[in-house]
N, C-alpha and C positions, 0 to 999 in steps of 0.2 A: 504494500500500500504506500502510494504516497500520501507528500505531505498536503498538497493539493485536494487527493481525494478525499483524505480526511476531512478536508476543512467546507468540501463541499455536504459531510453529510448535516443529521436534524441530530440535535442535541443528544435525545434518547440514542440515536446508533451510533456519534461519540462514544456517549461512554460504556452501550455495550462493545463497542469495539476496541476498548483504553480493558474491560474488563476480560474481554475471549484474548486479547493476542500480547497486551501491555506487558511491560514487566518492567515492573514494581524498583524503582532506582535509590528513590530519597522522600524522606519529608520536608519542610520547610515548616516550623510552627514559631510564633512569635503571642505575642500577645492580644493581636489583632486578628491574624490569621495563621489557615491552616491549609499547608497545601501539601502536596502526594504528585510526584512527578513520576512520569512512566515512560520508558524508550518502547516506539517502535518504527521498525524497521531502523531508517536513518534519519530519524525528527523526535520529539519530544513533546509529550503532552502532559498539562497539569490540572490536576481536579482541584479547584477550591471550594474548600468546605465552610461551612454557617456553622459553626459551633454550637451557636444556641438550640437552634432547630433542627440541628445532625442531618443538612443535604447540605448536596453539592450544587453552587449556585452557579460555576462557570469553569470550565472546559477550554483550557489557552494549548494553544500547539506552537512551535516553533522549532527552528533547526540550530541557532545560535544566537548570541546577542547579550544581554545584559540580563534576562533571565536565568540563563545558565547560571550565572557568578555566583548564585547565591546557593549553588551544589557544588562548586567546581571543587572546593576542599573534601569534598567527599568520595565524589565522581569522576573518574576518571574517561576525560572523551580521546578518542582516536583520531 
């Protein structure tokens, strides 16, 4: 899959599809929020979570940039 096709699907097949094929890299939790970031294929997708009401309110994808940084001590990219 690309990163493309991804981004063309509807919310609900996002994250069945972050949940059938994703796999599972890092979290990112702060005070504010809570995020779960997942490789697939050659891009990266992030679930963030509503703590108070336990869903996920948005579904960010991307392949690099300034969201990474905030795994990159964790994660090692190629």
């Amino acid at each position: 899959m690309t990163l493309y096709e991804f981004n063309i699907l509807s919310f609900e097949e996002k994250l069945a599809t972050v949940f059938d094929i994703g796999i599972f890299l890092d979290n990112y939790i702060t005070k504010d929020i809570r995020i779960n970031c997942y490789a697939i294929d050659k891009f990266f997708v992030e679930l963030v979570y509503n703590a108070e009401f336990n869903t996920i309110t948005e579904v960010r994808s991307f392949k690099n940039g300034n969201e990474v940084e905030k795994y990159s001590k964790d994660i090692k990219l190629l």
